[in-house]
C-alpha positions in Angstrom: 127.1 15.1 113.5 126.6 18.5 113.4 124.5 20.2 116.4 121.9 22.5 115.2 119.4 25.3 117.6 116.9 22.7 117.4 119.1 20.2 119.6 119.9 23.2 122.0 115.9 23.7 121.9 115.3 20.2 122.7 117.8 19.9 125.7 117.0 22.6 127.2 113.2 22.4 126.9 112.2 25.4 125.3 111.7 26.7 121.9 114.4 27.2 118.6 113.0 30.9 119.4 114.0 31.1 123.1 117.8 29.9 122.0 118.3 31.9 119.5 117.0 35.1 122.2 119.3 34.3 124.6 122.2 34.0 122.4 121.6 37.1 120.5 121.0 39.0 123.5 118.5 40.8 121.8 115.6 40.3 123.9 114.5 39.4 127.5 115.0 36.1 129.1 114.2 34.9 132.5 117.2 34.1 134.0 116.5 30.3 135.1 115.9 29.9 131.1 118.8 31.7 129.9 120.8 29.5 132.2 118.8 26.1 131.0 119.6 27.1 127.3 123.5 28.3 128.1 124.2 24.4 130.0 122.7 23.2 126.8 124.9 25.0 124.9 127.8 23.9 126.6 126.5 20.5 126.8 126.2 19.8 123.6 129.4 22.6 122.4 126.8 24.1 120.0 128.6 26.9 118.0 125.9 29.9 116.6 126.6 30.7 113.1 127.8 34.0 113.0 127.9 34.7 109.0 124.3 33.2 109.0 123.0 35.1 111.8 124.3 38.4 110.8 122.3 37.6 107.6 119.0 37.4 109.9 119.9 40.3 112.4 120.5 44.1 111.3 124.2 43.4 112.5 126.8 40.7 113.4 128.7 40.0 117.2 131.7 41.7 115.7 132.8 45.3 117.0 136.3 46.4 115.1 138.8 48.9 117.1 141.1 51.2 115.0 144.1 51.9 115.7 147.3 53.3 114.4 149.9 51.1 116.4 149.0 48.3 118.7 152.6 48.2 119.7 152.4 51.8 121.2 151.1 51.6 124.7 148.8 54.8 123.6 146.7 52.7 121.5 147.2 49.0 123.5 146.0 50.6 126.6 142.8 52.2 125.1 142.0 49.0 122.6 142.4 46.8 125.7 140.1 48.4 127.8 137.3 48.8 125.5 137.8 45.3 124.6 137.0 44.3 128.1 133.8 45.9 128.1 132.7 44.7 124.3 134.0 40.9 125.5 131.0 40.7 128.1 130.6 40.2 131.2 133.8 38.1 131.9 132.4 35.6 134.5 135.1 33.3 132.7 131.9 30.2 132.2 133.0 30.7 127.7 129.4 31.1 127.2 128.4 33.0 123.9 125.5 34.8 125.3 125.3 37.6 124.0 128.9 38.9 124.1 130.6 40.3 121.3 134.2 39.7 119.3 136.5 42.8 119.2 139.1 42.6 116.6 141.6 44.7 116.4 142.5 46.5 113.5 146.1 47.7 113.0 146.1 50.7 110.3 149.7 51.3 111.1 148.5 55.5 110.5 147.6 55.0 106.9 144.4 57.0 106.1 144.0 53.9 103.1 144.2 51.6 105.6 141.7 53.4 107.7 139.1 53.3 105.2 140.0 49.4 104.2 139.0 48.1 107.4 136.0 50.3 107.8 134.7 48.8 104.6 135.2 44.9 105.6 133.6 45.8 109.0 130.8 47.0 107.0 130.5 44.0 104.7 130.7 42.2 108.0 127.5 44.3 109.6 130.0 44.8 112.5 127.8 46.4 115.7 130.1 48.6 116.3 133.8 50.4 115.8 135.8 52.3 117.8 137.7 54.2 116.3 141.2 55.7 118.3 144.2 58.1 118.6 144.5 61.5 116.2 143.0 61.6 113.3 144.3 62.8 109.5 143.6 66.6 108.6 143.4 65.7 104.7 140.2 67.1 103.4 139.4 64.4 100.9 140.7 61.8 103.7 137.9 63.6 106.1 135.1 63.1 103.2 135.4 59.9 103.0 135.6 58.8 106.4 132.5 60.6 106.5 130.7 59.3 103.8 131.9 55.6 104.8 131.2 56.6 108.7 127.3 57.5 107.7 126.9 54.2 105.2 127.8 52.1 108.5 125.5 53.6 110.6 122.7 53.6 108.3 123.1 50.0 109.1 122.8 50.0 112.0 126.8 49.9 113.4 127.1 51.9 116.3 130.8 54.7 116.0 132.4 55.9 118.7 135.6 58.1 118.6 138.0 57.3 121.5 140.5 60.5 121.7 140.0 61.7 119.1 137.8 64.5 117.8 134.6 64.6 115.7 135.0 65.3 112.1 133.9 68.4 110.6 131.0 66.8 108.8 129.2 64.3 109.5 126.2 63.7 112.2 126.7 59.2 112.5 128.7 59.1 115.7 127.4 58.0 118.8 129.7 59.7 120.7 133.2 61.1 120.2 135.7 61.2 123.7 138.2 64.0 122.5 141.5 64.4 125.2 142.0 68.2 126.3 145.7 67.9 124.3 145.3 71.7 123.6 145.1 72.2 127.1 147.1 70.1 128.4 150.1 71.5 126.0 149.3 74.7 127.1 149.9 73.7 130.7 153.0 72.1 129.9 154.6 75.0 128.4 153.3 77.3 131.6 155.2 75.3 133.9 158.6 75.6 131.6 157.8 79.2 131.6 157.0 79.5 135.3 160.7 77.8 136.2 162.5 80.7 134.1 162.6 78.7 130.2 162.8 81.3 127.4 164.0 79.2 124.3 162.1 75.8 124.4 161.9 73.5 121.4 159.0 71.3 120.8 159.3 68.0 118.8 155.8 67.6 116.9 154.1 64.7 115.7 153.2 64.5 112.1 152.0 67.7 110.7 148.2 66.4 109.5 147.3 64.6 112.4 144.7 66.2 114.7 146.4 65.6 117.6 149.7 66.9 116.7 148.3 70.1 115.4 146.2 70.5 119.0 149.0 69.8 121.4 151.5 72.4 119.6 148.4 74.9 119.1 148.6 74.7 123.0 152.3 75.0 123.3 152.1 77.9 121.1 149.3 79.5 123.3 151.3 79.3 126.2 154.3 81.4 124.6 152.6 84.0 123.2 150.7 84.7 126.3 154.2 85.1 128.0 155.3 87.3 124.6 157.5 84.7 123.7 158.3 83.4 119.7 156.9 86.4 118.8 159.2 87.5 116.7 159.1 86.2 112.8 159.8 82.4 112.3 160.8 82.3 116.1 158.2 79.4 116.8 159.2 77.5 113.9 162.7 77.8 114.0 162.4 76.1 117.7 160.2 72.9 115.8 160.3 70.2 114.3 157.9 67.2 112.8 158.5 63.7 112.9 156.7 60.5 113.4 155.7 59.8 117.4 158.4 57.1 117.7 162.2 57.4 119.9 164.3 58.0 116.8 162.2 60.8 115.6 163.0 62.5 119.3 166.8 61.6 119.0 167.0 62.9 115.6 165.0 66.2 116.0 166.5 67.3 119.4 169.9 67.2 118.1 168.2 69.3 114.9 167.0 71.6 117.6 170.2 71.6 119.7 172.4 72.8 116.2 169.9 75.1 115.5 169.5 77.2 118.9 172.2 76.1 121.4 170.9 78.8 123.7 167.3 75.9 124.2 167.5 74.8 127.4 163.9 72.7 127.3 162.7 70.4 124.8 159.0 69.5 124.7 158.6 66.2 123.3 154.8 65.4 121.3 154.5 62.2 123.6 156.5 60.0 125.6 158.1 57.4 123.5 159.3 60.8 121.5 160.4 61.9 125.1 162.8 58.8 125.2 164.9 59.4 122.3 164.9 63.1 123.1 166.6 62.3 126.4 169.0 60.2 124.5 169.9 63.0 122.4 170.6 65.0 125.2 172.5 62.9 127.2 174.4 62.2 123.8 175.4 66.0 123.5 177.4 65.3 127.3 174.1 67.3 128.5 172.7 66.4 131.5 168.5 66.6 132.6 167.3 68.5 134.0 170.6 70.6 135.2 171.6 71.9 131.5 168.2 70.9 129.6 164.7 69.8 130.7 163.1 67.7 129.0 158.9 66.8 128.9 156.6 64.0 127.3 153.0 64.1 127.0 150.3 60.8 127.9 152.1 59.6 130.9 152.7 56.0 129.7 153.5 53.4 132.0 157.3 53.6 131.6 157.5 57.6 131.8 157.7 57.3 135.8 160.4 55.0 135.3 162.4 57.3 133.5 165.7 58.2 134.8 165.0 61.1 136.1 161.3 60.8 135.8 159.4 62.2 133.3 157.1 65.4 133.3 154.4 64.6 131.2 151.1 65.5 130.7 148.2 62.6 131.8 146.1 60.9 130.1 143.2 58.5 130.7 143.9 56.4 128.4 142.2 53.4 130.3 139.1 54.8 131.7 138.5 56.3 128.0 139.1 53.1 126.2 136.5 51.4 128.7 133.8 54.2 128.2 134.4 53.8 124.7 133.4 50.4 125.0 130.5 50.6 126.8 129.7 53.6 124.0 129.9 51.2 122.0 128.0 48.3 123.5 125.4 50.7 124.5 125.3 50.4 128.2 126.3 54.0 128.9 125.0 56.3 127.3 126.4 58.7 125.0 127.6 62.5 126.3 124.9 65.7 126.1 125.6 66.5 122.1 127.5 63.0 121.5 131.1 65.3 122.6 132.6 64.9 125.4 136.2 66.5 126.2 138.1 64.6 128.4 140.8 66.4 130.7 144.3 66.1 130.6 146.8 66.1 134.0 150.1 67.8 134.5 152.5 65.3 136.1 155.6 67.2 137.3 158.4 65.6 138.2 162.5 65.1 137.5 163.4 65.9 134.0 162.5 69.9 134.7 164.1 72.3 136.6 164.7 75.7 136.4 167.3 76.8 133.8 171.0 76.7 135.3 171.9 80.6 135.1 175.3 81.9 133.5 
């Protein structure tokens, strides 16, 4: 027999209304009733229709995360800590009271994919998406995530951007959490410059990807300000695009290393890409830092582990993911002008040293 909200009413002595307050979590309860009606619940393993209840409310208990990879500790990290904040408030009792599902959506960095899921979140009045990592540069691509964007909040779904920036158009974000990668790639490059590097090739991300174009715009700040790759095609010549994956890094670095034998740093667009680039080197009967350093950006878990270490650039990916969950959730709220810029951290360690001379 199927348990209904009157049942739960009934056990718990209070009205259909009072239930269905406390498990939408959509308006004040004294505690010793939402506890009454939560036994009740259990007692009786009463399950709240969530397709029939999104009908009633403005929106559903689902909140959707984006991202490109779930595979790449870049995206897990942030997707698992804004999940612990959208689950609840993980006292472990398996009450639904009030909590929300966060379901992961993998878009494996296709823009169509992007877009896919944001339309079955919509038809699912999700409360929320969270939407993470870089995002695509195509114009018509950025329309339409606008145009969808502003459709789901209309509804009522609440967007937050988790590093990544806001688009050009479009006014429906709660808040966007954009990483310094502009920055922190022009700090990088300093500290190559600073130990004596003069020919440093840089292994970019895909071209269209916001930040692929931000970290090498920040590279590229930091050589010209030291009149470096000034001359015509010199930046270029010294870079390559490829995915943000380990062969891309073993494959461009040797690219790099037949191009300009005189390099004796390669700057990698992130860590995993920092593997293969090692690889390469080591490949080449090369050895890091002593004939070529070698640096990552986001300080994943495995870049300390490195042999030597890696110098990367930080990034909190953790404490953003959570913020963007409680963005999301709205118990924080949202930055002065819905932007905030979060820094990046230089992490300095083996795999650079000053260029062996002669």
């Amino acid at each position: 027999m199927t348990v209904t909200l009157a049942d739960v009413a009934a056990r718990a002595r209070v009205s259909p209304a009072t239930v269905s307050r406390v498990l939408n979590g959509n308006y004040p309860v004294a505690v010793s009733t939402r506890e009454r009606v939560l036994r009740a619940v259990d007692d009786l393993d009463y399950v709240l229709n969530g397709p029939a209840s999104s009908l009633a409310a403005a929106t559903s208990d689902l909140v959707g995360i984006l991202v490109n990879d779930i595979a790449d500790p870049f995206f897990g990290i942030m997707a698992g800590a804004a999940q612990t904040e959208i689950g609840g408030p993980g006292d472990g009792s398996g009450r639904a009271g009030g909590e929300k599902l966060a379901v992961i959506c993998n878009t494996g960095g296709s823009p169509e994919r992007e877009l896919t899921y944001l339309t079955l979140l919509q038809r699912q009045r999700a409360a929320a998406v969270v939407l993470t990592g870089g995002a695509v540069e195509y114009p018509t691509h950025q329309a339409a995530m606008a145009a969808k964007l502003a459709k789901l909040a209309d509804a009522g779904t609440r967007i937050v951007f988790c590093g990544r920036p806001p688009l050009p158009e479009g006014d429906a974000l709660v808040a966007a959490l954009a990483f310094d990668n502009r920055g922190g790639g022009r700090r990088l490059t300093e500290h190559l410059i600073s130990l004596g590097h003069r020919r440093i090739g840089y292994v970019a991300g895909p071209s269209e990807r916001t930040t692929t174009r931000h970290r090498l715009e920040g590279h590229r700040e930091a050589l010209r300000a030291a009149g470096l790759g000034t001359e015509p095609g010199g930046e270029e010549q010294l870079t390559v695009h490829g995915p943000y994956d380990r062969r891309s890094g073993y494959e461009a670095t040797l690219d790099i290393l037949r191009r300009e034998p005189g390099v004796t740093a390669v700057v990698a667009a992130n860590d995993t890409v920092a593997l293969g680039a090692c690889a390469a080197v080591r490949d080449q009967g090369l050895r890091i830092p002593q004939d070529i350093s070698v640096a990552g950006f986001d300080d994943l878990p495995f870049s300390v582990d490195a042999v030597p270490a890696l110098t990367t650039v930080r990034l909190p990916l953790f404490e953003a993911g959570a913020r963007a969950g409680r963005l999301a959730m709205g118990k924080e709220n949202p930055p002065p002008g819905g932007i905030a810029t979060i820094a990046a951290e230089l992490m300095i360690r083996g795999s650079t040293a000053p260029p062996r001379m002669g």
